[in-house]
C-alpha positions as CSV (number, residue, x, y, z in Angstrom):
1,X,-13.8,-66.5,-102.0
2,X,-13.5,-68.2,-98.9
3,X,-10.4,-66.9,-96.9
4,X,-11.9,-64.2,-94.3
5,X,-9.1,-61.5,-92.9
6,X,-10.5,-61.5,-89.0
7,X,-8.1,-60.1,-87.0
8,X,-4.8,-58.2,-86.8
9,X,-2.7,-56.4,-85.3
10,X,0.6,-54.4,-84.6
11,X,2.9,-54.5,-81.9
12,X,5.1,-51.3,-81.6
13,X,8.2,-50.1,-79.4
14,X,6.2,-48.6,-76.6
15,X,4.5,-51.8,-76.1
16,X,7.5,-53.9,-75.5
17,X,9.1,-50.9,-73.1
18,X,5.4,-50.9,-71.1
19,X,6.4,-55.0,-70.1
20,X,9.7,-54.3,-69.0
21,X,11.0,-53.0,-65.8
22,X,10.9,-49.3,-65.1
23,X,14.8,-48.9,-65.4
24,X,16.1,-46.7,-68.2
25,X,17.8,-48.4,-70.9
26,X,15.6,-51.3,-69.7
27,X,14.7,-52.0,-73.9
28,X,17.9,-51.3,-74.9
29,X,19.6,-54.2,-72.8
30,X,17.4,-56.7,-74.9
31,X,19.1,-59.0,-76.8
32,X,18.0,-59.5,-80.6
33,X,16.4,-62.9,-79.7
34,X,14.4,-60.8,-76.9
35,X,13.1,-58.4,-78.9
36,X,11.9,-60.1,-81.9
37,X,10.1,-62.7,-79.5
38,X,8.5,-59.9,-77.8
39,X,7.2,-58.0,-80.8
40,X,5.8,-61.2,-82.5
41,X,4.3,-62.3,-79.0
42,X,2.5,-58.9,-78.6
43,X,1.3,-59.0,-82.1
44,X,-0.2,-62.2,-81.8
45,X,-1.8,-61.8,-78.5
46,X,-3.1,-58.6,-79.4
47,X,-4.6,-59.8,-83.0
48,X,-6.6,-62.5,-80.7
49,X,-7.9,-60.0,-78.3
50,X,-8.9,-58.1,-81.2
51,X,-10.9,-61.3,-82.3
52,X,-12.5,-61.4,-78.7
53,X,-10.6,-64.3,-77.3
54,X,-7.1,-64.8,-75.8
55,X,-4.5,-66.5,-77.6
56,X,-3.9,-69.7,-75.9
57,X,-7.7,-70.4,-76.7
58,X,-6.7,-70.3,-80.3
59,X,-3.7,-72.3,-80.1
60,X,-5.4,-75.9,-80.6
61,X,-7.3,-74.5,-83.9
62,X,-4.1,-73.1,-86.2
63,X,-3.9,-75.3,-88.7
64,X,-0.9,-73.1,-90.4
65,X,1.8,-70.7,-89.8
66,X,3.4,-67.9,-91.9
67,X,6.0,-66.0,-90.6
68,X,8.3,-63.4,-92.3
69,X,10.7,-60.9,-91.1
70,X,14.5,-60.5,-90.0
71,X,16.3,-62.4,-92.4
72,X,19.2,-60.9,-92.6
73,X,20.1,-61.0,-89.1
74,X,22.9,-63.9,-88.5
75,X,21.3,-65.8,-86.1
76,X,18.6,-66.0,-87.8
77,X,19.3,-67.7,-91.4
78,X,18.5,-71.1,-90.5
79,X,15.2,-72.8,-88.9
80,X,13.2,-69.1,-88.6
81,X,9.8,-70.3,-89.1
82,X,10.1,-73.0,-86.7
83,X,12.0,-71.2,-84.3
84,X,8.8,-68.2,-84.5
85,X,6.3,-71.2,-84.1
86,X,8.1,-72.9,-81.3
87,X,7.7,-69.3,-79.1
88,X,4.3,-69.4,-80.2
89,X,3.5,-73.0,-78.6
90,X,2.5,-74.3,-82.0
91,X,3.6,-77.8,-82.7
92,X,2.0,-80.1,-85.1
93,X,1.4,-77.8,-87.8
94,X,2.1,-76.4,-91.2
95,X,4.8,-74.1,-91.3
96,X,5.8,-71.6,-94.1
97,X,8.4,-68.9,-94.6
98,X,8.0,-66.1,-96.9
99,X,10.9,-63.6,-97.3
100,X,10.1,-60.9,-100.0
101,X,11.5,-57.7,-97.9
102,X,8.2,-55.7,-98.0
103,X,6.2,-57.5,-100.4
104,X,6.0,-60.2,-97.9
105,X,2.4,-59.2,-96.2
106,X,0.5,-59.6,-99.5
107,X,2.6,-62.6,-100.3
108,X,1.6,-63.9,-97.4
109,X,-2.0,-62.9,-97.3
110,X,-2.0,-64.9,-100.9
111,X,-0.9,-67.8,-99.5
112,X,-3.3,-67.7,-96.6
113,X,-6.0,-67.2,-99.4
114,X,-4.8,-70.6,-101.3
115,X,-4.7,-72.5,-98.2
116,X,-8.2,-71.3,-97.3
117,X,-9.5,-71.9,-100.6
118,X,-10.8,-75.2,-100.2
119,X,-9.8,-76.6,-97.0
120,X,-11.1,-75.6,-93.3
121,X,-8.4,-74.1,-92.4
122,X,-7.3,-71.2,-89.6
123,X,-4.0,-69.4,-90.4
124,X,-1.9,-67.0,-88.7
125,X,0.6,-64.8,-90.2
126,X,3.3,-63.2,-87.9
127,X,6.4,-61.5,-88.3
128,X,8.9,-59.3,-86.5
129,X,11.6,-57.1,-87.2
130,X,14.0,-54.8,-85.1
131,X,16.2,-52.6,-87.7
132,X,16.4,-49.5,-85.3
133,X,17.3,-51.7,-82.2
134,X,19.5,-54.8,-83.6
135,X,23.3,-54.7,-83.2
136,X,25.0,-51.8,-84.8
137,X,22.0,-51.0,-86.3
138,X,23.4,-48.9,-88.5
139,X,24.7,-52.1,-90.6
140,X,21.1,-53.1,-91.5
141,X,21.0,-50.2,-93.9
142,X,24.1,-51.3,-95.4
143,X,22.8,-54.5,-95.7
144,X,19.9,-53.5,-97.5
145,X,22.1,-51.1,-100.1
146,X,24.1,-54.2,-100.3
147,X,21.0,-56.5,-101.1
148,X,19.5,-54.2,-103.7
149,X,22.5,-52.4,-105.9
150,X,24.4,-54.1,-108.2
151,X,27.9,-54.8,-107.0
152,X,29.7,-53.9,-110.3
153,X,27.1,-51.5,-112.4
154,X,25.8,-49.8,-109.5
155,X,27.7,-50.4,-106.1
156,X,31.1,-49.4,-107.2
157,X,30.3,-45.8,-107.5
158,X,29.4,-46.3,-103.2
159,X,26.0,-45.2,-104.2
160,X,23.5,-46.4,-101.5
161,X,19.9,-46.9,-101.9
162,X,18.7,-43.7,-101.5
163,X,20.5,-42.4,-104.4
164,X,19.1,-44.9,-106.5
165,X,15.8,-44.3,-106.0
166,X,16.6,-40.4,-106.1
167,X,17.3,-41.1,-110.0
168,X,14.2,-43.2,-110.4
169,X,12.4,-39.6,-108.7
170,X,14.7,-37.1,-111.2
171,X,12.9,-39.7,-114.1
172,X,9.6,-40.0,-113.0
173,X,9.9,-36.0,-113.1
174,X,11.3,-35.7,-115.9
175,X,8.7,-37.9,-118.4
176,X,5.9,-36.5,-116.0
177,X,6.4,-32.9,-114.9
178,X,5.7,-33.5,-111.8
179,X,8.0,-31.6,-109.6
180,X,9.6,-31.3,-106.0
181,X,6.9,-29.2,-104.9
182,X,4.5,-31.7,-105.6
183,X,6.7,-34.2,-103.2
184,X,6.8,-32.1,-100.6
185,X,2.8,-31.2,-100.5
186,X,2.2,-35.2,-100.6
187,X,4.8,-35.2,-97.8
188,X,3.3,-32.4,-95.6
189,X,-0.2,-34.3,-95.8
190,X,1.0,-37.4,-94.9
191,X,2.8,-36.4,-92.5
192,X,0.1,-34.3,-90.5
193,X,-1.7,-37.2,-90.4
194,X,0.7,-39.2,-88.6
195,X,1.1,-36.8,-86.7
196,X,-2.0,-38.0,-85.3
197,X,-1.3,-41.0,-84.8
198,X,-0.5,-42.7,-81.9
199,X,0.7,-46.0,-83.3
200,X,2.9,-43.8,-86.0
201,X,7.1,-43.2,-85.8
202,X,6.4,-39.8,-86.1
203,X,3.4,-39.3,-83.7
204,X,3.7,-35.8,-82.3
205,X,6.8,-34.7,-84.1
206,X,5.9,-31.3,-86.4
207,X,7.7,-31.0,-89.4
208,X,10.6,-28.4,-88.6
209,X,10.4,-25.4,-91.0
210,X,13.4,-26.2,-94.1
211,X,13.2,-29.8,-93.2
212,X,11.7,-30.7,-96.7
213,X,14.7,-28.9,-98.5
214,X,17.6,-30.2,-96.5
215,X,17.8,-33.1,-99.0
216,X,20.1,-36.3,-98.9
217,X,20.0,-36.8,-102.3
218,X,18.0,-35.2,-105.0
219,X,14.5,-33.9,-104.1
220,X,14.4,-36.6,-101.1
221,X,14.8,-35.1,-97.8
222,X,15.1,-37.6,-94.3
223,X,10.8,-36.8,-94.1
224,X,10.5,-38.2,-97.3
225,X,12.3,-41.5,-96.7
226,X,10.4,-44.4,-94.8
227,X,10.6,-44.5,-91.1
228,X,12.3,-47.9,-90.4
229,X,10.9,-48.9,-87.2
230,X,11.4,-51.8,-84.5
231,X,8.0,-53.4,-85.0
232,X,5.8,-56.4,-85.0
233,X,2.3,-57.2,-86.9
234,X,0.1,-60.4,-87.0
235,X,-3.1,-61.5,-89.2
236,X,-5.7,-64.3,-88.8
237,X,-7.5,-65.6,-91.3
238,X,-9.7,-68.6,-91.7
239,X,-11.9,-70.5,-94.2
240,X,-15.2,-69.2,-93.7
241,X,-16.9,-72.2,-92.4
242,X,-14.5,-73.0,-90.1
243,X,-14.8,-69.4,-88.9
244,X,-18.4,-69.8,-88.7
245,X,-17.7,-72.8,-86.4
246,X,-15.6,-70.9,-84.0
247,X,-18.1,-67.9,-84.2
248,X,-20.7,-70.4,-82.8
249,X,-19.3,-71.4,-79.0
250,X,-17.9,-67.7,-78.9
251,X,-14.1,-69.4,-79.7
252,X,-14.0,-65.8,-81.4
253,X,-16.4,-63.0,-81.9
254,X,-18.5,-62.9,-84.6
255,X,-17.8,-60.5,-87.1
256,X,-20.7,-57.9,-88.1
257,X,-19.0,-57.2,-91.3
258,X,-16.4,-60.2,-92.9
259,X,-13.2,-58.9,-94.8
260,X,-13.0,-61.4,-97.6
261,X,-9.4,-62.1,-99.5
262,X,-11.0,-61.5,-102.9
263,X,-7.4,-61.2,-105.0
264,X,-4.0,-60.9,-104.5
265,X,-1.4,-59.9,-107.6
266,X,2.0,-60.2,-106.8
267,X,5.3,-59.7,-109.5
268,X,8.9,-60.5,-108.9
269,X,11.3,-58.4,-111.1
270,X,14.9,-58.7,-110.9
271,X,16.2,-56.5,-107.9
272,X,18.7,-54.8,-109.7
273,X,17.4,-51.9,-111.3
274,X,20.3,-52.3,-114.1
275,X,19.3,-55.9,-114.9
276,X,15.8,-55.1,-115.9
277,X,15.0,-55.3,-119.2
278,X,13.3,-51.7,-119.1
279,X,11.4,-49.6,-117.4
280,X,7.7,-51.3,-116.7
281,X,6.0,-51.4,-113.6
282,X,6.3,-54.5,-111.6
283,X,3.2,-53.2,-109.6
284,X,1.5,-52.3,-112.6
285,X,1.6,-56.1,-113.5
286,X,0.9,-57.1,-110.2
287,X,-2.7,-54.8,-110.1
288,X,-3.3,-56.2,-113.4
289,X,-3.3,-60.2,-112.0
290,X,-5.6,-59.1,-109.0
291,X,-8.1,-57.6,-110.7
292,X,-8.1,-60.3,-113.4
293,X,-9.0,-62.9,-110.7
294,X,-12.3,-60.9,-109.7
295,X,-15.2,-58.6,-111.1
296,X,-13.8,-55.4,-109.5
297,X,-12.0,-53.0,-111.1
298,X,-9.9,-49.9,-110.1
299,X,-13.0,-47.6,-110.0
300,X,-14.5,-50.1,-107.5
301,X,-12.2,-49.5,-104.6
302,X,-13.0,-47.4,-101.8
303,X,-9.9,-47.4,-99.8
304,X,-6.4,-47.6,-100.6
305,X,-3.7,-48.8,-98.6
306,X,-0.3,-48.1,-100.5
307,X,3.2,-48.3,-99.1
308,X,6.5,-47.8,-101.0
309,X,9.3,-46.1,-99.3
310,X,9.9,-43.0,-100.7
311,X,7.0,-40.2,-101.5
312,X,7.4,-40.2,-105.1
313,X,7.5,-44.1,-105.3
314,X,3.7,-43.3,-104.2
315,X,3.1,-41.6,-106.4
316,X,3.9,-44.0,-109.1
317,X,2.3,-46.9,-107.6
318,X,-0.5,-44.9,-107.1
319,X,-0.6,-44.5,-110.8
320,X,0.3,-47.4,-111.7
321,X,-2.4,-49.6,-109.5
322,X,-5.5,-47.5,-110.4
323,X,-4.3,-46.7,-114.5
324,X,-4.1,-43.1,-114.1
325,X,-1.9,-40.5,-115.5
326,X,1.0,-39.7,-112.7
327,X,0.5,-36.1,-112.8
328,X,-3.1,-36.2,-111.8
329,X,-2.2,-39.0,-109.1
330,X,0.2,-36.3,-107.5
331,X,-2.3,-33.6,-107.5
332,X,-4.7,-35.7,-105.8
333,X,-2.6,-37.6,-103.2
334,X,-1.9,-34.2,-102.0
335,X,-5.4,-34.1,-100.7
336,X,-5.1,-38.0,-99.4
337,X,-6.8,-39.4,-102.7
338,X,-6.5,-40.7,-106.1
């Protein structure tokens, strides 16, 4: 496989706030526009640093674009992608959009992998999003419940998104046995390591003793939701001979150990939970068409990166991507494995 993951990077509030002017409320006065241009911007300029060049050096060589992120703002419906390249100074090259809420990184990392396949090609993926610092911000979460819940089988009883997937936990337990204890161990290791982290939401903020039990519906308390973050991230990846001729001048650094794009499996199911015609995995399906495009299987991997939104939704993924019972994928992501 030819497509080569080089670079990337994230851009996080504290880096847009350590631009601005020391005034308080300095972020705060942004407008939308503002801040998404400055989390993509820092994304991107950080990914090329992390590639050992600066970003205008790297300008003339994109031969394509993918961008992804705030879609549901207003002003942003029509034109994203070109708008996103325009900030960028990219002109007079391929642009494409993909908008799959948070399946869009490995939908995008699949395209980058197609457009790499036989063509020298150097794409960068980008994206930006500001749910915690948009206007009324508190209407992106209706939004979403709005997006994802039926308006007649589901949205009429006001539930919101939470409480849906707090019925897919109460089943999960059910056929598996798995219980709320088991979510709030997964949760408490988790958590302790972002604790530790400095790029993470929740860096430095301890768990408050009873937090897991004041739930908002079902087992799921506010620790075992996602953190929905003001944020930016960017990729690079490249054909591997035309990385090997940008390696040469020093364009970028050379790489002592290349991340190759070996497979991607992606699945659309219908995003009404009600609508489905039962109860199968979509990421099951979706495991099942990336291994079948290499020689690897589940037992191969070393390191797992898995994000769903809610600790139990782990859980089944967890399961689900590596074959293995769900029980035994809660007793070991207690310990950080599977």
């Amino acid at each position: 496989m030819p497509a080569v993951l080089f670079a990337g990077a994230d851009a996080i509030q504290a880096d847009v706030e350590a631009i601005l002017p020391d005034e308080r409320g300095a972020y705060k006065k942004l407008s939308l526009d503002d801040k998404l241009r400055h989390y993509q911007q820092i994304a991107v300029e950080r990914c090329a640093a992390n590639a050992g060049c600066i970003w205008s050096a790297l300008i003339p060589h994109v031969t394509d674009f993918i961008s992804f992120g705030a879609s549901i703002y207003e002003p942003h419906h029509l034109m994203d992608g070109a708008k996103r390249a325009a900030l960028l100074a990219l002109t007079g090259i391929e642009l494409h959009t993909v908008d799959l809420g948070g399946a869009s990184v490995p939908a995008a990392l699949e395209l980058a992998r197609k457009l790499c396949a036989h063509e020298e090609r150097l794409v960068l993926i980008a994206g930006s999003e500001v749910p915690r610092g948009g206007p009324a911000s508190i209407a992106y979460y209706r939004e979403v419940s709005d997006t994802l819940l039926d308006p007649v089988t589901e949205k009429h009883s006001e539930a919101n998104l939470i409480a849906l997937y707090a019925l897919l936990a109460d089943r999960l337990m059910t056929e598996t046995g798995i219980g709320a204890d088991d979510a709030q161990a997964i949760t408490e290791h988790y958590r302790t390591q972002a604790q530790q982290n400095t790029r993470a939401a929740t860096y430095g903020k301890n768990l408050k003793a009873g937090e897991l039990t004041k739930t908002l519906a079902g087992i799921y308390a506010t620790a075992m939701v996602a953190v929905a973050t003001d944020h930016g991230i960017a990729f690079l990846v490249a054909n591997d001979r035309l990385l090997a001729k940008l390696e040469q001048p020093g364009i970028v650094r050379a790489a002592q150990v290349k991340l190759y794009i070996n497979a991607v499996g992606t699945n659309s199911a219908h995003k009404y939970i009600c609508r489905r015609p039962d109860f199968s995995s979509p990421a099951a399906l979706a495991a099942k068409r990336a291994f079948a495009q290499t020689e690897l299987s589940a037992h191969d991997i070393d390191y797992a990166w898995i994000y769903d939104c809610f600790t139990l939704m782990l859980v089944r993924q967890a399961a689900d991507y590596f074959g293995i019972d769900a029980q035994a994928a809660a007793n070991s992501l207690k310990n950080g494995m599977i």
